[in-house]
C-alpha positions in Angstrom: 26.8 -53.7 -34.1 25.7 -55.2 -30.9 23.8 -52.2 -29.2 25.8 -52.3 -25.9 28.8 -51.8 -24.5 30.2 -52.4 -21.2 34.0 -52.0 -19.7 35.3 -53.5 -16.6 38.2 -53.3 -14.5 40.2 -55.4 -11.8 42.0 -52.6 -10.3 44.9 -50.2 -10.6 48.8 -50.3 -9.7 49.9 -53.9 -11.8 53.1 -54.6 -11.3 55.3 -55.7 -14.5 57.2 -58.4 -12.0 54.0 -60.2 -11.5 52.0 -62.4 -13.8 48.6 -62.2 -15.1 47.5 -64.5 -16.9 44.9 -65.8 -15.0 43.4 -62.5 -14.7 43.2 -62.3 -18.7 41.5 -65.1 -18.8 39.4 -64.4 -15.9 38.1 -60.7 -17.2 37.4 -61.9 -20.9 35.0 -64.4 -19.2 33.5 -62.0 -17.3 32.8 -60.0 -19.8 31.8 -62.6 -22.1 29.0 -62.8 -19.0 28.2 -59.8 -19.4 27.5 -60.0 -23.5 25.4 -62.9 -22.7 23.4 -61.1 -19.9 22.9 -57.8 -22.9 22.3 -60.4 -25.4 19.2 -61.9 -23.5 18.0 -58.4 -23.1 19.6 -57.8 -19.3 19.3 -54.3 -18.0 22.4 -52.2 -17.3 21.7 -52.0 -13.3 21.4 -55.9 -13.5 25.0 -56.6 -15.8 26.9 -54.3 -14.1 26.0 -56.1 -10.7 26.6 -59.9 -12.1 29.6 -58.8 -13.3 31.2 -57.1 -10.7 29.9 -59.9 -8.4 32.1 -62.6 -10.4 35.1 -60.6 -9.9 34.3 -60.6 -6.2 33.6 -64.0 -6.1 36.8 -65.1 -8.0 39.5 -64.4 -5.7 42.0 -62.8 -8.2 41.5 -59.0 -7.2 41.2 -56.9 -4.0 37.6 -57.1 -3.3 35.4 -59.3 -2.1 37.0 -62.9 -2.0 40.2 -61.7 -2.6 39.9 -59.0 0.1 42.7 -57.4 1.9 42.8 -56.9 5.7 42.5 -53.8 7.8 45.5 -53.3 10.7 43.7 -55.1 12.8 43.2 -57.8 10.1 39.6 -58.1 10.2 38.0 -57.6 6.3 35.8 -54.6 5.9 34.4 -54.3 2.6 33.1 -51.5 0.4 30.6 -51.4 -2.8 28.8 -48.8 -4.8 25.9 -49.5 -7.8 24.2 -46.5 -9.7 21.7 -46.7 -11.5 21.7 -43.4 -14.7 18.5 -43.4 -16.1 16.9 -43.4 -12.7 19.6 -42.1 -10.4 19.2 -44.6 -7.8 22.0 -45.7 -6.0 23.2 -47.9 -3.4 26.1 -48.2 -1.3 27.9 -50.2 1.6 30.7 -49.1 3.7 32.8 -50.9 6.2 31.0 -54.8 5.5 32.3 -57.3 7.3 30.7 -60.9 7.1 29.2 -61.3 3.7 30.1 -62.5 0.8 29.0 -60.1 -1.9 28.9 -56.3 -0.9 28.2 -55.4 -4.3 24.8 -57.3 -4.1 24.4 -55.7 -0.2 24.8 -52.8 -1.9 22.0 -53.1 -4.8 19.6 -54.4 -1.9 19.8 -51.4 0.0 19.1 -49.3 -3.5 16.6 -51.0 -3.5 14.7 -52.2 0.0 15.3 -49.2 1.5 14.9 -45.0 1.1 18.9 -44.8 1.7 21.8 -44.6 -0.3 24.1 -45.9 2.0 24.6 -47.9 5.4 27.7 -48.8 7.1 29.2 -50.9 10.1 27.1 -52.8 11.9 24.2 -51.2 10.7 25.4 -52.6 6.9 25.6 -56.3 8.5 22.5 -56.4 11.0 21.1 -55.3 7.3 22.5 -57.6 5.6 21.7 -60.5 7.5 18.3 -59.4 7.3 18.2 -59.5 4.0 19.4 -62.9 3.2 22.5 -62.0 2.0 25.0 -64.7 1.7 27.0 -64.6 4.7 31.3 -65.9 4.5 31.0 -69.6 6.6 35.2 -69.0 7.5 36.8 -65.6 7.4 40.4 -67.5 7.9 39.6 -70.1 5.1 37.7 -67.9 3.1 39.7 -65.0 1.5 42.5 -65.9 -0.7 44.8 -62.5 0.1 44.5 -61.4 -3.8 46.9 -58.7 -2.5 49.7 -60.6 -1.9 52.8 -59.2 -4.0 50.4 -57.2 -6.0 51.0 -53.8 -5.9 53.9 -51.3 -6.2 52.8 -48.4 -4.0 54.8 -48.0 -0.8 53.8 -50.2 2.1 51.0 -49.3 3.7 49.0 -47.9 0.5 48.7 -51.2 -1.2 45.0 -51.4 -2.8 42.9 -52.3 -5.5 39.1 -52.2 -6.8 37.0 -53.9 -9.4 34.2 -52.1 -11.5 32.6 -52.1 -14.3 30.3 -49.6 -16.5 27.0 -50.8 -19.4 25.6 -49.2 -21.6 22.3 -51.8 -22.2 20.2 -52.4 -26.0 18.1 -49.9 -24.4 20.7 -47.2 -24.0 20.3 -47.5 -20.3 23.6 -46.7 -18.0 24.7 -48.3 -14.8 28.1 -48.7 -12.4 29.4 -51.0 -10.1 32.7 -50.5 -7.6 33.5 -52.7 -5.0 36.5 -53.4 -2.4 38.6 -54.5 0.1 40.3 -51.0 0.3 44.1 -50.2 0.7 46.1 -52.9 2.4 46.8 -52.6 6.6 44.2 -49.8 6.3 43.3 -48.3 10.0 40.1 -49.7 10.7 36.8 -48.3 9.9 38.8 -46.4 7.3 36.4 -45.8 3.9 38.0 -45.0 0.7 35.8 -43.6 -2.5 34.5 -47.2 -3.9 31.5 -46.7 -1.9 31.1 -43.2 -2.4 28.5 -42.1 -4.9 30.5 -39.0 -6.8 34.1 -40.0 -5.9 34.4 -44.0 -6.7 31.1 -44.5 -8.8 28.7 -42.7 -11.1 25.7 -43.3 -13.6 23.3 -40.8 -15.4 21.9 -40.4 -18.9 24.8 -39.4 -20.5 27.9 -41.1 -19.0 28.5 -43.8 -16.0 32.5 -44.0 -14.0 34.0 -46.5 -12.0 37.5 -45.5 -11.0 40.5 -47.3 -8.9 43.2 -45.9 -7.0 44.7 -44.0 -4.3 40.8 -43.2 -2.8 42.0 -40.4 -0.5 42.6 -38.6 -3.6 39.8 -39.7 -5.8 37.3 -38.0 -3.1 39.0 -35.3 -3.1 38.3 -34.9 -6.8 34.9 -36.0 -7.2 36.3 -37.8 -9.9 33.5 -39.9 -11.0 31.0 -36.8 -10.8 33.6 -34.3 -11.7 33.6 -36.9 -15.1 30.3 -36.7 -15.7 30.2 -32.9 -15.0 32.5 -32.9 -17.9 30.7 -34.7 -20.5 27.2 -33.0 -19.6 29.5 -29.5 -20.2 29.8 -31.1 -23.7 33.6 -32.4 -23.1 34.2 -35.5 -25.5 34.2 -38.7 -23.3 38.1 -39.6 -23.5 38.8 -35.8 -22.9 37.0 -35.6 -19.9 38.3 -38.8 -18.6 41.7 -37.8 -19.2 41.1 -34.1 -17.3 40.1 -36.5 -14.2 43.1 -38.4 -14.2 45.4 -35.1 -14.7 44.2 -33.8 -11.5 44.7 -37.2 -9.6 48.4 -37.0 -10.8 48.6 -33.5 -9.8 47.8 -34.2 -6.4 50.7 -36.8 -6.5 48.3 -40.0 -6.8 48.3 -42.9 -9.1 45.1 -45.3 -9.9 43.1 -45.4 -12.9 38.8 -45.4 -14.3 36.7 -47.1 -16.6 33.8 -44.9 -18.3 31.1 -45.6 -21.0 28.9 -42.8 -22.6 25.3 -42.9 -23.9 26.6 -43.2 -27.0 28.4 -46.6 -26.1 32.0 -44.7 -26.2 34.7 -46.4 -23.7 37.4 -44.7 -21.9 39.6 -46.4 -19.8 42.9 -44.0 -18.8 45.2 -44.7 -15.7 48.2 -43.0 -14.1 50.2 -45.8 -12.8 52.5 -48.8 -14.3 49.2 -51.0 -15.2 45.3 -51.5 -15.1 43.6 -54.4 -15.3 40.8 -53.8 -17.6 38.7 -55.4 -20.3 35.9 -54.1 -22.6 33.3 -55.0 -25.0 33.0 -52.2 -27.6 29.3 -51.4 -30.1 30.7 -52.7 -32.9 31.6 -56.3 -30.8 34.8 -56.0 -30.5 36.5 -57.3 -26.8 39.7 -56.5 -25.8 41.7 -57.6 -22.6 44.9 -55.6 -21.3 47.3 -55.0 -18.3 49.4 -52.8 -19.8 49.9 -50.0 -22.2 51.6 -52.3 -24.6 49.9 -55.6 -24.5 
């Protein structure tokens, strides 16, 4: 028994036509960061940032690096963190200019009484703050989007996330992204939206993926966690979430991890990139519902 857990995920809406190899590879890695960030005694708040700061920084997903443009192909970027023991949470909206909105989004948490800034307020911030600023938009982003999705034009998206449960039974999430592909700009999906894309208390912390529109119209990460503190089983209440996304015609997917270090990951579309290290050690690594 290890005494944490943690679950990540590298978006929703995989397409069967497309390999993925090098996002296998790259998730168990990450998450093999993440065991050795738990194993050294790393909080929750502070795994669940590194690791959703690799994934921006690798290029393979739609956030961060691998960020898609907006119509008028600029890169606006989006990011949540929570943190459950404490509640504190963070979030950016609409970044453009910086390398890491997941690490914007933990500074403002954290240097500031908000929970969220946006636009040019989010950059002037930013800046401020030291945070690591992209040298080249044009050279910079590797369009992880490219051929990635199959949604209809126009809806093409993806988000990365992850959920820890620390040694000290602490909980935290991360979301961040580029948001849906050709997206009109200064449009803001639910990854930065404490409640819709992200959630952590005591009991249960949500990072979800999809069609965003719909997820905030859920509440899906706080409808989850409304769920389990009603004393719904963690996989039950995950899967309730997802049934309400499909019934308002929407695909995407969520990662969630309970006090007790229990690890749902369900999703309403053809794949979801996910990976997780379970209490007992073991770590698995899938796309698809039969791999």
């Amino acid at each position: 028994m290890t005494g944490f857990a943690l679950a990540l995920h590298g978006g929703a809406g995989a397409n069967r036509k497309l390999n993925y190899a090098r996002e296998r590879v790259h998730m168990r890695e990450a998450i093999e960061l993440g065991r050795a960030l738990l194993a050294s005694g790393g909080t929750a708040l502070d795994v669940a940032v590194a690791v959703v700061a690799e994934l921006e920084a690798s290029g393979l997903y739609i956030a961060g690096k691998g960020g898609s443009p907006n119509r008028d192909g600029e890169y606006e970027l989006d990011a949540c963190v929570m943190e459950g023991h404490t509640r504190r949470a963070g979030a950016v909206a609409a970044l453009r200019g910086f390398k890491s909105p997941i690490e914007v989004a933990r500074m403002i948490m954290e240097r500031t009484p908000h929970v969220m800034l946006c636009g040019l307020g989010a950059e002037r911030f930013a800046r401020e703050q030291g945070a690591e600023p992209i040298p080249d938009e044009a050279s910079w982003f590797t369009h992880a989007c490219a051929g990635e999705s199959n949604f209809a034009p126009g809806v093409m998206h993806g988000t990365v996330g992850c959920v820890v449960r620390d040694g000290a039974g602490r909980l935290a999430s991360a979301t961040s992204t580029a948001g849906v592909f050709d997206k009109t700009p200064g449009r803001v999906g639910d990854s930065p939206l404490i409640g819709a894309g992200g959630w952590a208390d005591d009991r249960v912390s949500v990072s979800c993926t999809g069609q965003g529109e719909l997820f905030i119209r859920a509440a899906a990460a706080a409808q989850l966690a409304f769920r389990v503190r009603a004393g719904a089983p963690l996989a039950e209440a995950a899967m309730r979430v997802m049934d309400e996304i499909a019934a308002f015609g929407g695909d995407g997917g969520l990662i969630a991890i309970d006090a007790n270090g229990a690890i749902a990951m369900p999703y309403r579309s053809e794949g979801l990139k996910r990976a997780s290290l379970s209490m007992d050690g073991a770590l698995s690594v899938h796309v698809f519902d039969d791999d």
